[in-house]
C-alpha distance (Angstrom), angle and dihedral (degrees) to the residues before:
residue distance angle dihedral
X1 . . .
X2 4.07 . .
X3 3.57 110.7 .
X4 4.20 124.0 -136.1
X5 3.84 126.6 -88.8
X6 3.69 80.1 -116.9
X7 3.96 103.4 49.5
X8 3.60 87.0 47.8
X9 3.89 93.2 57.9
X10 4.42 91.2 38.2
X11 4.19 81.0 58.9
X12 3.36 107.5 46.0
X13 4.13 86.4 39.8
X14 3.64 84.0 61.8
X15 3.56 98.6 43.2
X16 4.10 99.3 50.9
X17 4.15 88.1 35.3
X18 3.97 125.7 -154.6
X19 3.75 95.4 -45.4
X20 4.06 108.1 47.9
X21 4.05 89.6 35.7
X22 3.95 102.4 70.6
X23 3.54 97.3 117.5
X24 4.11 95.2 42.5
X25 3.51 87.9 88.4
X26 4.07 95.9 -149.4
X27 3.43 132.5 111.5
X28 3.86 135.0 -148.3
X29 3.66 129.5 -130.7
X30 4.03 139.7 173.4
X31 3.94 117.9 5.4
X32 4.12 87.3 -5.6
X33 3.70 96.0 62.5
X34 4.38 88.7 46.5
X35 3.58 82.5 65.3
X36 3.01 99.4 37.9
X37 3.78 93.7 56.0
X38 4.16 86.6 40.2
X39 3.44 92.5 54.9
X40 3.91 96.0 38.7
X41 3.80 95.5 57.7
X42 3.99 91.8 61.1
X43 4.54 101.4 35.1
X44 3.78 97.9 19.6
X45 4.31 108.6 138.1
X46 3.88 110.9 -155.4
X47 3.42 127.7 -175.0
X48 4.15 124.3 -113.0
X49 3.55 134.2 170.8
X50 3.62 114.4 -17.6
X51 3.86 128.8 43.7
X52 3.56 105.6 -94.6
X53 3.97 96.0 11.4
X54 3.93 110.3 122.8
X55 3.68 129.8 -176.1
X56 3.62 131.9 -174.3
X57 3.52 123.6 -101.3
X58 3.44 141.1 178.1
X59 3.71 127.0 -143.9
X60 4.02 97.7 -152.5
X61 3.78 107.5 78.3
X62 3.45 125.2 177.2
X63 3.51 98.4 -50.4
X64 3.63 115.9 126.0
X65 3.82 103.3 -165.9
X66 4.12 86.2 50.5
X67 3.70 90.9 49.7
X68 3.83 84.5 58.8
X69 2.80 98.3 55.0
X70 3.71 105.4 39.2
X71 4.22 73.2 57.2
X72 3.54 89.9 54.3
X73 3.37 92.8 50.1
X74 3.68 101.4 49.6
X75 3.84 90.2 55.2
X76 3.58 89.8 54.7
X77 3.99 95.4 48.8
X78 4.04 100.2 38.7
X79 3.76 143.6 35.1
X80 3.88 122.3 -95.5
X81 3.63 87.0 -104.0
X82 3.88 98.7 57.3
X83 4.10 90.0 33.1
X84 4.44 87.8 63.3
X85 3.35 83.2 50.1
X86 3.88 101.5 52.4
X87 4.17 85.0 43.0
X88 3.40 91.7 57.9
X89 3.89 101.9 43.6
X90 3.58 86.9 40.9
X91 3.87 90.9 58.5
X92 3.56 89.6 55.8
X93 3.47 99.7 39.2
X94 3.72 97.1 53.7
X95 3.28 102.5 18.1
X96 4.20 97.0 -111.7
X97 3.95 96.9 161.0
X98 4.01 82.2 98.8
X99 3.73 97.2 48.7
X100 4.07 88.4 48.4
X101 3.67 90.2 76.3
X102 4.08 95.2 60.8
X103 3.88 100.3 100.0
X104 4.39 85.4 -133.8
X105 4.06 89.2 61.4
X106 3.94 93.6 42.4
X107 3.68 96.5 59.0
X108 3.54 91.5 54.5
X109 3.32 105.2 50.6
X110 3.96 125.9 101.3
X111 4.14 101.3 -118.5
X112 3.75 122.9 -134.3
X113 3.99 137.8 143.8
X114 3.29 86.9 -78.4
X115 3.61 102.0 50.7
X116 4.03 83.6 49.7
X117 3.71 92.3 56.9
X118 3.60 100.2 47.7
X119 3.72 91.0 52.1
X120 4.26 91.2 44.8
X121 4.08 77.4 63.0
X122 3.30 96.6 42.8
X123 3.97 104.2 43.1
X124 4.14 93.7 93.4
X125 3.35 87.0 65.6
X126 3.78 110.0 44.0
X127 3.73 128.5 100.1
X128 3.23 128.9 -89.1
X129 4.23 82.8 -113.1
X130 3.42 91.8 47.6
X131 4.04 99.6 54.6
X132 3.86 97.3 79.2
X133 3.63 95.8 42.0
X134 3.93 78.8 57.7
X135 3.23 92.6 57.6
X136 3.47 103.4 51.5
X137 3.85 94.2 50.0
X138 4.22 87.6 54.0
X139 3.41 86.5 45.0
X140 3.50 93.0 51.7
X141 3.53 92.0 55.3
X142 3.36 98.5 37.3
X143 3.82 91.7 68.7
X144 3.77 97.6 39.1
X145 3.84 79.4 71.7
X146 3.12 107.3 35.8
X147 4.05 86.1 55.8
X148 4.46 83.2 49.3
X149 3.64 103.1 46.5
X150 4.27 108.3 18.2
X151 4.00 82.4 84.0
X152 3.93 106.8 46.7
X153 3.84 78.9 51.8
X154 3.27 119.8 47.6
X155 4.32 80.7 38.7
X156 4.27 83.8 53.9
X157 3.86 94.9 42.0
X158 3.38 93.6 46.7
X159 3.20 111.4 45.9
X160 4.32 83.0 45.5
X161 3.54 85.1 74.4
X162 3.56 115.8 30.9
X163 4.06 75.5 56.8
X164 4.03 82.4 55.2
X165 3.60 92.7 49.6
X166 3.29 114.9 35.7
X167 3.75 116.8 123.1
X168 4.17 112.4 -151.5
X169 3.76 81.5 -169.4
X170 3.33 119.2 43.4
X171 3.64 144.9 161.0
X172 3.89 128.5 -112.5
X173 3.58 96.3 -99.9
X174 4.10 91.4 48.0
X175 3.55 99.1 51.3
X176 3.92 123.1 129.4
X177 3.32 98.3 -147.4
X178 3.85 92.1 179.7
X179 4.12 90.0 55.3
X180 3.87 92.4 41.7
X181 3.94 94.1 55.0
X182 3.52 93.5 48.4
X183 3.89 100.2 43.7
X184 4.20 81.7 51.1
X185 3.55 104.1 53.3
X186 3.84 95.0 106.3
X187 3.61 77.4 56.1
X188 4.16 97.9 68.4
X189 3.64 113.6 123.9
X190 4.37 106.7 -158.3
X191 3.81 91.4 -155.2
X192 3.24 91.0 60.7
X193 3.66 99.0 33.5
X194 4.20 89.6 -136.2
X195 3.91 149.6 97.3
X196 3.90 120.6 -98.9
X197 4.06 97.3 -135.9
X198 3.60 84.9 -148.1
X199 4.01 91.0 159.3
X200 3.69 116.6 19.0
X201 3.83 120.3 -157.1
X202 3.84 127.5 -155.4
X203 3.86 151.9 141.6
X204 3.58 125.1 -76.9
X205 4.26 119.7 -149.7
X206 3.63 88.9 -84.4
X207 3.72 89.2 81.4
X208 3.41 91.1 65.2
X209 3.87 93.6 59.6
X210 3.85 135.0 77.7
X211 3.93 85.0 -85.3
X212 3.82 99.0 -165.7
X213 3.80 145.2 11.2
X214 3.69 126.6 -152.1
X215 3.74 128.8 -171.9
X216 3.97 113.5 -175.9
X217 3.70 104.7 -168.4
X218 3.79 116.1 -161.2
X219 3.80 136.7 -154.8
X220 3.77 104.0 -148.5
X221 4.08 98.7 -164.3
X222 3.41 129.7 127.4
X223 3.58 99.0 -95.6
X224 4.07 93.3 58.5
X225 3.81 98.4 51.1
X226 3.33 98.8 131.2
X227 3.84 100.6 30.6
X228 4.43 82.1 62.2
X229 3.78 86.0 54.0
X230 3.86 96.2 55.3
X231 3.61 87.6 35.6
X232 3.85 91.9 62.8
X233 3.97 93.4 44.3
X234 4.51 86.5 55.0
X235 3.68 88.9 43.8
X236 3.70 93.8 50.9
X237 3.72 90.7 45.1
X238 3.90 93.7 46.8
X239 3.80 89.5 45.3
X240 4.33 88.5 58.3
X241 3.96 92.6 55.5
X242 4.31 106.9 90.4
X243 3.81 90.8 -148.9
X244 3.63 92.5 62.6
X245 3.98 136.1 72.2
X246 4.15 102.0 -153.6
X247 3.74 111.7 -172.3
X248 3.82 112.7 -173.1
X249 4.43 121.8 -153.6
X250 3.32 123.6 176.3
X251 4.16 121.8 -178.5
X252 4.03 145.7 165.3
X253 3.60 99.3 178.0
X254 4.27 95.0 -32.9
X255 3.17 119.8 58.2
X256 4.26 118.0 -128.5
X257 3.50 121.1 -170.9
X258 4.05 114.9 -144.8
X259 3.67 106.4 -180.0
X260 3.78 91.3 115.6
X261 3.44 90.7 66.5
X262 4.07 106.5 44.1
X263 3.61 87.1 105.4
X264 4.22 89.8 80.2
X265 3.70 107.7 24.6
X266 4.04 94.1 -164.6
X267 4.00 83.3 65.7
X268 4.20 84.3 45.7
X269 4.14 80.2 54.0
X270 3.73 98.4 44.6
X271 3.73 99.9 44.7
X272 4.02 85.4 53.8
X273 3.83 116.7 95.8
X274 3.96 111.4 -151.7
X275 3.55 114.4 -150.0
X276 4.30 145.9 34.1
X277 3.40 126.5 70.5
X278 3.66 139.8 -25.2
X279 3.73 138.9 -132.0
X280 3.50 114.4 177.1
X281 3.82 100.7 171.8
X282 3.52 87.0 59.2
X283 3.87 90.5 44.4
X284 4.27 90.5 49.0
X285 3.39 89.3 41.3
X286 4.01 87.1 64.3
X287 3.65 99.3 45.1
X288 3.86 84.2 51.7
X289 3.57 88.3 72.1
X290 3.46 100.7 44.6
X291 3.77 94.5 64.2
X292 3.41 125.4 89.1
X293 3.59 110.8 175.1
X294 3.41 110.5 40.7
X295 3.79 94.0 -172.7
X296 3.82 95.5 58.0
X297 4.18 92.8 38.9
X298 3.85 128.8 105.6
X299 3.91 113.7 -173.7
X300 3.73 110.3 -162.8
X301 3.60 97.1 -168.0
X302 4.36 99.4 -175.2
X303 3.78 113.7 -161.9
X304 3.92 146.2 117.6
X305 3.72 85.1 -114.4
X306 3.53 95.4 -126.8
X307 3.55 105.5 146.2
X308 3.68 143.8 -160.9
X309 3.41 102.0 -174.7
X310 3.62 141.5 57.3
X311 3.67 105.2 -32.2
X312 4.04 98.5 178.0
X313 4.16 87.9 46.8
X314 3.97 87.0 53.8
X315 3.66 91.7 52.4
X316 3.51 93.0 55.2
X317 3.14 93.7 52.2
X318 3.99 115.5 45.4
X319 4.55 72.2 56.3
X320 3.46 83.4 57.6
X321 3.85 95.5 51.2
X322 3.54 89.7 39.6
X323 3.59 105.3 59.4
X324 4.51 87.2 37.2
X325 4.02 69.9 70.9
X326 3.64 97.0 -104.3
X327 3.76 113.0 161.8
X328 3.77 96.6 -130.3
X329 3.94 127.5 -167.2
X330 3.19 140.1 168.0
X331 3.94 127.1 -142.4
X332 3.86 113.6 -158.8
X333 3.27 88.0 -171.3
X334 3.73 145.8 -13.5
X335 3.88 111.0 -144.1
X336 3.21 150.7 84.2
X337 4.23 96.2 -110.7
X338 4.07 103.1 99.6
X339 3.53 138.9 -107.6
X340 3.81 104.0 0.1
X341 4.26 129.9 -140.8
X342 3.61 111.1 -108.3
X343 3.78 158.4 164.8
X344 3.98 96.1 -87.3
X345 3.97 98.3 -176.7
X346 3.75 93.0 42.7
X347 3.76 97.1 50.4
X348 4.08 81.5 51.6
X349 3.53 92.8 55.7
X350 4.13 85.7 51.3
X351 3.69 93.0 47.0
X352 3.73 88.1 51.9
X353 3.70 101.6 50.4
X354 4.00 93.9 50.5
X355 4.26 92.8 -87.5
X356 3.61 96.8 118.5
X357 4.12 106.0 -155.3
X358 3.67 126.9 -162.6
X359 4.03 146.4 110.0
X360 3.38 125.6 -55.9
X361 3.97 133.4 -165.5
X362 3.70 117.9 -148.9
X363 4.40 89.4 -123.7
X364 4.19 79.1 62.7
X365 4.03 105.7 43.2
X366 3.60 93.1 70.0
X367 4.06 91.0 53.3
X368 4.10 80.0 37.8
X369 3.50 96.1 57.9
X370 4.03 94.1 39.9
X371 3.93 78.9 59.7
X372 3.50 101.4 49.2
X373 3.72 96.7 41.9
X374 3.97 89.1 58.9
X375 4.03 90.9 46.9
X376 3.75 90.3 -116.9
X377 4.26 100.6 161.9
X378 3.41 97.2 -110.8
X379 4.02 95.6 -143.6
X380 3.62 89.6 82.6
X381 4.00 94.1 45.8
X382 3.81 79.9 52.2
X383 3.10 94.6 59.4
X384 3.81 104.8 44.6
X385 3.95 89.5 63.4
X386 3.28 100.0 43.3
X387 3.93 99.3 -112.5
X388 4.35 115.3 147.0
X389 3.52 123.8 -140.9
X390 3.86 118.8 -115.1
């Protein structure tokens, strides 16, 4: 379908804006202009000084009640996928991370992870009015995905170690009866009106045991924001399921344990502090005492692996870990934003000691977990997604 003389000019009028369109020679009106105007405020070039010489310049300010609206206005004119991205180049471009903690500006904005992060760095510094509005917004999140990932989890998890446990012959006492009826369906004989149990299916001892332990280990910089908020959501998930023993740390350059609080994962969120420096010998070093069955413990230790403290000492000992038989890996990062920067030689050293390090989406930790849990090597389920090692 050919578009008109006309449409062509309304599009690229929109697309170069007020200041790059002099010589177009055609104006907007109605809905056009509005998003115009919307879209002006954030990417709108002016010139200054010289001939020629253009700066950027946006049309906001510092006014909170025209922020709203501009806010307002952008959720009106553009999908929620285009509207995160205005939000964040607009708190780049004019610097809006301050004007986020006015309640007004909060409850207009479209929530996301990244929304949630900015405010976790921002929450020392917001009003007293603000701090509830806060809340609400993380809390909003919070259980948008909770509702996404709680079931790929638990269903992951779960079936991990009923996989682990299962018993093809079991006794009297250890049969599941539930498992066995289903698996023998094909078995149902009509004269009879019953099942032929030809294989029965149960639960060894294990079962009875603390089956697994899992330590997620998280880098709380700047850089891995939004890998600490997905990180809290897992831990809180993993902390809910009986058969597992979830132990949440969280560090820059201290270390803060937050298992006591996996129950509510906004508290996890609020009692983090993003930003400074990191140390993540010291951090590993803590987990390392926290584990005390080496043979039935995965450390998730998520970070870019940029570190600022003793680099050789950490080597040493992740190898230790590893050959306690500690399932060691290493998340550089948790999220959902691309290829992430990191600590290329030290991941190397990882991947060469058995500590496989690389990116991870939130869709894949579940299936990543379910993995690890079983002791599947993890090169191969690598491999059959597509995902490189650091």
């Amino acid at each position: 379908m050919t578009i008109s003389e006309q449409e062509r000019q309304r599009r690229w009028r929109l697309i170069l804006g007020d200041g790059g369109a002099e010589n177009l020679g055609f104006a907007l009106s109605g809905r056009d202009a509005q998003i115009d105007a919307a879209l002006g405020a954030l990417y709108e070039t002016r010139g200054e000084g010289e001939e020629g010489a253009r700066e950027r310049r946006g049309g906001l300010e510092a006014s909170a009640p025209r922020v709203a609206r501009w806010l307002g206005d952008i959720r009106e004119f553009f999908p929620t996928s285009v509207v995160r991205l205005l939000q964040q180049d607009a708190m780049e471009r004019l610097n809006l991370r301050q004007l986020l903690l006015e309640p007004e500006i909060l409850q207009s904005v479209t929530a996301d992870v990244h929304l949630v992060a900015t405010l976790m760095s921002l929450r020392n510094l917001a009003p007293s009015r603000a701090k509830a509005t806060m809340r609400q917004v993380v809390q909003q999140v919070v259980d948008e995905l909770m509702h996404r990932l709680t079931q790929p989890m638990e269903q992951a998890v779960r079936g991990s170690l009923n996989r682990a446990l299962r018993n093809n012959r079991p006794r009297p006492h250890e049969i599941n009866w539930e498992r066995t009826i289903r698996a023998n369906l094909k078995h149902y004989q009509p004269t009879y009106k019953t099942i032929i149990a030809e294989h029965l299916i149960g639960y060894g001892r294990q079962q009875r045991q603390a089956a697994k332990e899992i330590v997620l280990c998280v880098d709380q910089s700047g850089s891995m924001a939004t890998s600490v908020v997905y990180a809290s959501i897992f831990a809180a998930v993993l902390a809910s399921i009986p058969a597992l023993k979830t132990q949440l740390v969280v560090f820059d350059t201290a270390v803060v344990d937050l298992t006591d609080l996996l129950a509510d994962p906004v508290d996890v969120l609020f009692a983090t502090q993003l930003g400074g420096g990191t140390d993540i010998n010291r951090a590993v070093a803590y987990c390392e005492t926290r584990i005390e069955r080496p043979a039935e413990t995965t450390l998730v230790l998520i970070s870019d692996l940029y570190e600022g403290g003793n680099s050789s000492e950490l080597v040493k000992r992740v190898a230790r870990l590893v050959e306690s038989g500690v399932n060691v890996i290493t998340l550089l990062a948790l999220n959902d934003d691309g290829a992430p920067a990191y600590a290329h030689d030290l991941a190397q050293h990882f991947a060469d000691l058995g500590a496989p390090a690389f990116a991870c989406t939130p869709d894949l930790f579940p299936d990543l977990m379910g993995a690890a849990l079983q002791r599947e090597a993890i090169e191969p389920w690598l491999a059959s997604r597509g995902i490189v090692q650091g």
